[in-house]
BALOBA-1460 file (C-alpha; in Angstrom, 3 decimals):
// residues 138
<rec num="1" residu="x" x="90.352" y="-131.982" z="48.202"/>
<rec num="2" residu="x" x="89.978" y="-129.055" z="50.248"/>
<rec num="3" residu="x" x="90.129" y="-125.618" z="48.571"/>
<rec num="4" residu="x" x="91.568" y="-122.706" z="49.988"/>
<rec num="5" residu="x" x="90.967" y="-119.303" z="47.958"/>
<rec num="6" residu="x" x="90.601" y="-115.746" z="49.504"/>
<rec num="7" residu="x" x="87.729" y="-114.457" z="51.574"/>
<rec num="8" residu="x" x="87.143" y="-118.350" z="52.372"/>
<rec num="9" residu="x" x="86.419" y="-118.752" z="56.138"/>
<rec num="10" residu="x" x="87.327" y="-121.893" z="57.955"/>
<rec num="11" residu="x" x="87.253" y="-123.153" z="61.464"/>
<rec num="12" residu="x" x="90.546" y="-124.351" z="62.931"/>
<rec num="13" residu="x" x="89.783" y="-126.805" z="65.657"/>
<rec num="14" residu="x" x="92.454" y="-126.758" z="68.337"/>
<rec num="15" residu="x" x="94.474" y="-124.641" z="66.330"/>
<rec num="16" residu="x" x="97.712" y="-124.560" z="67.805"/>
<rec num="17" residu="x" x="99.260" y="-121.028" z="68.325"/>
<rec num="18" residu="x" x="103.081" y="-120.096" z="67.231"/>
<rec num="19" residu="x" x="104.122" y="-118.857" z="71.108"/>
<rec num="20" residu="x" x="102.978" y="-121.922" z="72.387"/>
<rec num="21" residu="x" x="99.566" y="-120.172" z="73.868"/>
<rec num="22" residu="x" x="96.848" y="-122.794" z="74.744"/>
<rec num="23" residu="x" x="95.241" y="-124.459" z="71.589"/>
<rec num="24" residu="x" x="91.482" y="-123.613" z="70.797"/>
<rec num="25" residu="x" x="89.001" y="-123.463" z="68.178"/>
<rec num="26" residu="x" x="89.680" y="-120.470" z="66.127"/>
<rec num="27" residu="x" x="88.232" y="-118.847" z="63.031"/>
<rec num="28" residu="x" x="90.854" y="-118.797" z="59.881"/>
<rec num="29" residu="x" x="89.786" y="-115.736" z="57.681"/>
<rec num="30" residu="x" x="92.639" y="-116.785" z="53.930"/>
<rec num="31" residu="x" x="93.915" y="-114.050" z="52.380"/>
<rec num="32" residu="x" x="96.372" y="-115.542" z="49.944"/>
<rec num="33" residu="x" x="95.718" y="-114.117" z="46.426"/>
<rec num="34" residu="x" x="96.599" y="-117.184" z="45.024"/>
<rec num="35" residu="x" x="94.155" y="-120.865" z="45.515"/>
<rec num="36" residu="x" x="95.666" y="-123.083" z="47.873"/>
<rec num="37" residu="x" x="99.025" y="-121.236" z="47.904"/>
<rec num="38" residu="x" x="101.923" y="-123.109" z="49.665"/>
<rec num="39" residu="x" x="102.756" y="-121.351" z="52.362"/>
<rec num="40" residu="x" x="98.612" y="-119.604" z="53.057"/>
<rec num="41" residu="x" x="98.528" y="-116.279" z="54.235"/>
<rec num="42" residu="x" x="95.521" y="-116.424" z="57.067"/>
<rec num="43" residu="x" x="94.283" y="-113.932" z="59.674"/>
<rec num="44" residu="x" x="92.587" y="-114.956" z="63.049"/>
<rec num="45" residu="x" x="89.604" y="-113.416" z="63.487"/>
<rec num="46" residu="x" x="88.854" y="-112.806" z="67.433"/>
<rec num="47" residu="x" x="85.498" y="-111.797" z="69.363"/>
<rec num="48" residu="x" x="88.166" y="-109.983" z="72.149"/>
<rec num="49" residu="x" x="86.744" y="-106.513" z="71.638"/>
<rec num="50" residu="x" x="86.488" y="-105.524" z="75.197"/>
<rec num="51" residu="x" x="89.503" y="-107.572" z="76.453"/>
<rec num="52" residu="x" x="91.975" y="-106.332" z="73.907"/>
<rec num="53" residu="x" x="90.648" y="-102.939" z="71.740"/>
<rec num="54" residu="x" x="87.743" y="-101.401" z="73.048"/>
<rec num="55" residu="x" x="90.138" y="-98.892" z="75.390"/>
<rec num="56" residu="x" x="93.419" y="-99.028" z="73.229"/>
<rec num="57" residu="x" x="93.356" y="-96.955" z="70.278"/>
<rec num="58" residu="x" x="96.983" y="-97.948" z="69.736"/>
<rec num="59" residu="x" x="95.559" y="-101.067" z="69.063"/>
<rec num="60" residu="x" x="93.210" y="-100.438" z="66.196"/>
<rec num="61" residu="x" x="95.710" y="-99.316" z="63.891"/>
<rec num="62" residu="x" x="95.497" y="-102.179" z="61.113"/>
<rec num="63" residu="x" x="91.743" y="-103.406" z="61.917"/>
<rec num="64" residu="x" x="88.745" y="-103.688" z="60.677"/>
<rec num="65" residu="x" x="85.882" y="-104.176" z="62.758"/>
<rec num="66" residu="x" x="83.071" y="-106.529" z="62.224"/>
<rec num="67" residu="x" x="80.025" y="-105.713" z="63.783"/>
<rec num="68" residu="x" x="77.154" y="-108.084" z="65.146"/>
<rec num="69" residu="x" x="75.054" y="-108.785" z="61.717"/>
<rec num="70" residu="x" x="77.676" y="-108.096" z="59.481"/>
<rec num="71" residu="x" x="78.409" y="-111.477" z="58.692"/>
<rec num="72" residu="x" x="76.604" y="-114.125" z="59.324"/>
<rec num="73" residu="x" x="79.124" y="-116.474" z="60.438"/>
<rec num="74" residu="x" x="80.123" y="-114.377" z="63.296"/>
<rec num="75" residu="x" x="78.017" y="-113.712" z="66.435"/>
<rec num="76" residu="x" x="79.643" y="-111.160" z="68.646"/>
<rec num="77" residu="x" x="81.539" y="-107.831" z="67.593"/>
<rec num="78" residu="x" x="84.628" y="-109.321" z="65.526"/>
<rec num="79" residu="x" x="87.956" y="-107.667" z="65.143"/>
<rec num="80" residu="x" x="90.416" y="-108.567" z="62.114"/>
<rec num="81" residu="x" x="93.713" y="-107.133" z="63.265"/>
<rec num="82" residu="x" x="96.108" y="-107.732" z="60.517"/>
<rec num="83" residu="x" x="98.588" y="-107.432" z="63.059"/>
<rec num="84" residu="x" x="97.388" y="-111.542" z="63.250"/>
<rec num="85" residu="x" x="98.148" y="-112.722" z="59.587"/>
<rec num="86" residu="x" x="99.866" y="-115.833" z="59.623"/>
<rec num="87" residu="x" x="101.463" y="-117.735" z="57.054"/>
<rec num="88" residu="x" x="100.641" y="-121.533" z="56.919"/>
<rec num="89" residu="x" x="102.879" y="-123.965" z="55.407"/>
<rec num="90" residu="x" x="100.783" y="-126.706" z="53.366"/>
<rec num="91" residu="x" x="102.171" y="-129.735" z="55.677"/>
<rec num="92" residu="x" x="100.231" y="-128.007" z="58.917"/>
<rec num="93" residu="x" x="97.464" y="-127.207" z="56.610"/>
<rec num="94" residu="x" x="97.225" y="-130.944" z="55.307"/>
<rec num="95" residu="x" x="97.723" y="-132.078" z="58.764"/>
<rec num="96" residu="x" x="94.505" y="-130.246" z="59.977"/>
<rec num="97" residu="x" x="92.446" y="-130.894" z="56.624"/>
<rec num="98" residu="x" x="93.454" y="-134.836" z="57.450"/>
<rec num="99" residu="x" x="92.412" y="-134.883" z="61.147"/>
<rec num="100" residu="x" x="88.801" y="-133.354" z="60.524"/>
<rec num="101" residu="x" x="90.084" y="-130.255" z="62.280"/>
<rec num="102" residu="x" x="89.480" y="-127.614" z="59.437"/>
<rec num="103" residu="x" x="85.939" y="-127.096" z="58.533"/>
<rec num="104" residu="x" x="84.993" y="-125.174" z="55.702"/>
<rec num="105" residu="x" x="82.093" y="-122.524" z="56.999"/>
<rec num="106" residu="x" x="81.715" y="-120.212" z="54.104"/>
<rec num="107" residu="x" x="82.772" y="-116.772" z="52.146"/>
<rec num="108" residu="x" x="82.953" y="-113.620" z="54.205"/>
<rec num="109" residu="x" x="80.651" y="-110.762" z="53.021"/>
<rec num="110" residu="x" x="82.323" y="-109.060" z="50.013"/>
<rec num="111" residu="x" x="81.702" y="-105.321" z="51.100"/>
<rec num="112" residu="x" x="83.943" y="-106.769" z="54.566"/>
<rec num="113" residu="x" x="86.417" y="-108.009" z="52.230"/>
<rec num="114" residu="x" x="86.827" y="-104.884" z="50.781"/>
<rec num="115" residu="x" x="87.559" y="-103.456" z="53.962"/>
<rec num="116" residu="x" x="90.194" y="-105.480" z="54.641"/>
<rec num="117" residu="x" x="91.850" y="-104.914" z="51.029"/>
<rec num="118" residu="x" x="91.644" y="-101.274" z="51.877"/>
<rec num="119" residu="x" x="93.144" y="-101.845" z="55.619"/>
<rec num="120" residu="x" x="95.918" y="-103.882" z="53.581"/>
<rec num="121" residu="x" x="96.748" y="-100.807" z="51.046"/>
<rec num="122" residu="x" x="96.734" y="-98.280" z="53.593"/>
<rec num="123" residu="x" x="98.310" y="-100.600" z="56.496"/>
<rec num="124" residu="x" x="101.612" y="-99.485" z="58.581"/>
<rec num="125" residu="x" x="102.403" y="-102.266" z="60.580"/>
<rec num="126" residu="x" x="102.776" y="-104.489" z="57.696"/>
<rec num="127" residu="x" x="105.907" y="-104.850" z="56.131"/>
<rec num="128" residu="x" x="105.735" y="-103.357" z="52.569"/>
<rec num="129" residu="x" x="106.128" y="-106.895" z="50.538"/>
<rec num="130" residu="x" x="103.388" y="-108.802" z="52.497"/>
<rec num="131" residu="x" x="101.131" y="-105.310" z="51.944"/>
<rec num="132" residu="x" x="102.246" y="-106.046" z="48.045"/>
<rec num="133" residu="x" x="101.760" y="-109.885" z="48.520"/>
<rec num="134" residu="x" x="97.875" y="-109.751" z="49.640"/>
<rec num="135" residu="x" x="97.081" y="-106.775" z="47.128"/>
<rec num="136" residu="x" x="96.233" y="-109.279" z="44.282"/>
<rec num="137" residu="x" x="97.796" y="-106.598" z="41.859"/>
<rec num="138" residu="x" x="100.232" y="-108.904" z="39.931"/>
């Protein structure tokens, strides 16, 4: 049984994207307060500094920004836009966890998690009950 609690960092093989983009491996950062919580609220980490940030301040709003040696599990200059939570239904979760294609690879640094609680209270793209929803505050 695979066990999916907050701060737990999992690779996605082929995940497939919501707006049809091409499928590819993709880290899966969960965020749901609750353990294995049907549906799983998820962010994608991505390595696209330069493509997608690095000259768009308009873009950082929401971020947090993982540098090289921060975490061991990532190897380049990692952004976690919250702007790229998703929320997982358990079928496409057990579908994945079934065909090999999630991987556990470990729990993200705590002082990073605590960034991104802190991004989460003080977010404005969020809508106020998902900000309320990944606060853990009961």
């Amino acid at each position: 049984m695979t066990i999916i609690s907050r701060g737990s960092i999992y690779l996605w093989k082929m995940y497939d994207f919501e707006d049809g983009g091409e499928s590819k491996d993709k880290y899966w950062l969960a965020l749901s307060c609750v353990v294995n919580s049907n549906p799983t609220y998820a962010v994608l980490p991505t390595s696209q500094y330069e493509k997608h940030y690095m000259y768009r301040a308009d873009m950082l709003h929401d971020t947090v920004i993982v540098e090289v040696g921060e975490c061991q599990y990532f190897s380049k200059r990692t952004v976690i836009d919250l702007k790229n939570i998703r929320k997982e239904n358990s079928e496409k979760l057990k579908s994945a966890i079934e065909g090999s294609k999630f991987v556990y690879i470990g729990q993200i640094e705590q002082g990073i998690m605590d960034r991104i609680n802190d991004a989460i209270e003080n977010a404005y793209t969020l809508p106020q009950q998902l900000i309320d929803d990944l606060l853990c505050d009961d």
